[in-house]
Structures are given as structure tokens and as C-alpha cells.
N, C-alpha and C positions, 0 to 999 in steps of 0.2 A: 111185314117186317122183313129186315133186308136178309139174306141167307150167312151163314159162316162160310167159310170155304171149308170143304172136305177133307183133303189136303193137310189142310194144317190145322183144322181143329183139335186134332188127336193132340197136339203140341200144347197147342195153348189151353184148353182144358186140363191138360196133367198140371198145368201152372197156374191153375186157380186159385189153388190153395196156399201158394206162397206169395214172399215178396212178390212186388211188382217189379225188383230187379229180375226175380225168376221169370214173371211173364216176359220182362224184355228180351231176355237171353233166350227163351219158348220162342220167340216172334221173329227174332234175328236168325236162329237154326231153320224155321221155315220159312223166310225169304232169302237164307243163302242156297236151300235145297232149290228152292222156283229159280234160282238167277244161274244157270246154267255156263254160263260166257265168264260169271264170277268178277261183271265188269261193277258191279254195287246196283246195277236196274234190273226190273225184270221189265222185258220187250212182250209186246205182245205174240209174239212166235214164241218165245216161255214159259208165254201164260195159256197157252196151246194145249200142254199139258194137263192143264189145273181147268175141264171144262167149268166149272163157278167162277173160277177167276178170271177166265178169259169173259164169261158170260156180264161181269161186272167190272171189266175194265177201266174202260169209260168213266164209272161210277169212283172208284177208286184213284184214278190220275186226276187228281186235284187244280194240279195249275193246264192239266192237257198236251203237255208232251209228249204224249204217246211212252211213255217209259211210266213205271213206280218207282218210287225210292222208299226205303228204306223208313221213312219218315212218315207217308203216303198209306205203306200198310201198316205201320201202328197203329196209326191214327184212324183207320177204318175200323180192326179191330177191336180199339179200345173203346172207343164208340158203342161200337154192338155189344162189348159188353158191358155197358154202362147200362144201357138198353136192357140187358137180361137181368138185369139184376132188380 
């Protein structure tokens, strides 16, 4: 099974329990923490940071940009946790 990120699991875990607008707003605070430049991507040199996240980049960049949005790691996370559930 695919891994969470480190990182940000602490985030999205405290928003389990709530709305999924809380998840969103969980998910949004740690991809503005990973997006460093604050351009709305995280670049692979931000994902540097985050060894899991750089680890499943690849995995996560949907269309292959080399960039995530915003829309990219929701959709990874919300996935997983579909998955755990």
C-alpha cells in the first residue's frame, strides 16, 4: 500500500474527524508549507524537503509536469484515505 507523507500526515490525520471542508483546509496548509516559492506548485527541489514526497513524486504528478498542484495532492491523499478506511 502506497505510504502517507510524514510531513503532512500530522495535518491531515487531526482532520479526520471533521468536515471534509476541514480536510481540505488540513491539505491546503500542507501544500502551502511544501510550496516554498508560494508560486501554487510544489517543484521537485521542494519536494526535497519532504524525503516521501520527493520519493513518490512521479507517482503523484498526474498529468507529468514535473510540478503538483494543488489538486494533484488532494487527490493522492484523499485516495489513501479512502484506502484506509
Amino acid at each position: 500500500m502506497k505510504k502517507i507523507l510524514t510531513a503532512t500526515a500530522a495535518l491531515v490525520v487531526s482532520g479526520l474527524a471533521f468536515a471534509n471542508t476541514d480536510i481540505d483546509a488540513s491539505l491546503q496548509e500542507a501544500f502551502d508549507a511544501l510550496d516554498s516559492a508560494g508560486d501554487g506548485f510544489i517543484t521537485w527541489v521542494e519536494a526535497e524537503s519532504n524525503p516521501e514526497l520527493f520519493d513518490q513524486f512521479a507517482e503523484l504528478d498526474l498529468n507529468g509536469d514535473n510540478v503538483l498542484t494543488i489538486d494533484e495532492f488532494e487527490a493522492f491523499f484523499k485516495e489513501n484515505m479512502a484506502m484506509d478506511q
